[in-house]
N, C-alpha and C positions, 0 to 999 in steps of 0.2 A: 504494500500500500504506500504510493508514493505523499508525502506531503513537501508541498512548495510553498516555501513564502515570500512571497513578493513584497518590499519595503518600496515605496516612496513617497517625495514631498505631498502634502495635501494643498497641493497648487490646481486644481479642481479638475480632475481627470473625472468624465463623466462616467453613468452608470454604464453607458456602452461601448467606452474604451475597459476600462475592468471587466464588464462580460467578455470580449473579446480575448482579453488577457487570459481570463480562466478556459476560456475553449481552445486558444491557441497553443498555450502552455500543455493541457491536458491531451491533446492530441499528438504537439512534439514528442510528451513522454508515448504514447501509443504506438506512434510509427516509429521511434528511437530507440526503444529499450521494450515495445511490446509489453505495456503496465496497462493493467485493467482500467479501461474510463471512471467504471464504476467504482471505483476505489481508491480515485486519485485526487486529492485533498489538495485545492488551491487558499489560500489566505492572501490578501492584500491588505496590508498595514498602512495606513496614512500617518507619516510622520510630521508634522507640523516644522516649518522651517526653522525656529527658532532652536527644534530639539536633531538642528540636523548641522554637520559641521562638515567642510572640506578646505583642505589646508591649513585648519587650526583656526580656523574663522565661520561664524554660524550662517550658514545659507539666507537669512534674512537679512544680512548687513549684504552678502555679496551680492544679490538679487536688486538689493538697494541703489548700489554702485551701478550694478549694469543697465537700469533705468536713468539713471541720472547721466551715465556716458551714452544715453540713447542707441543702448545694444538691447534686443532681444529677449 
């Protein structure tokens, strides 16, 4: 019985990006490694930015930054 946890920001990935997520993941493990659909446990965790860090700086300042240099 496979379980997958999938982490990311809660930067608002709709309910039909995460549906997608969980059939696409669930199908990779199907054709990859031949794991029962029926037994294959997807979780998606929404971590809020402030509880998310990359290079030693919390994704809410760096998201900050890349608005204010009018990036993306």
């Amino acid at each position: 019985m496979p379980y997958v946890n999938i982490k990311i920001t809660n930067e608002g990935a709709s309910a039909e990006q995460k549906a997608a997520l969980i059939e696409g993941v669930t199908r990779l493990l199907q054709e990859t490694l031949n794991k029962n659909p029926a037994t294959t446990v997807v979780v998606i965790e929404e971590v809020p930015t402030d509880n998310w860090g990359i290079g030693g700086r919390p994704v809410t300042e760096l998201r900050r930054e890349q608005r204010q240099a009018g990036q993306p």
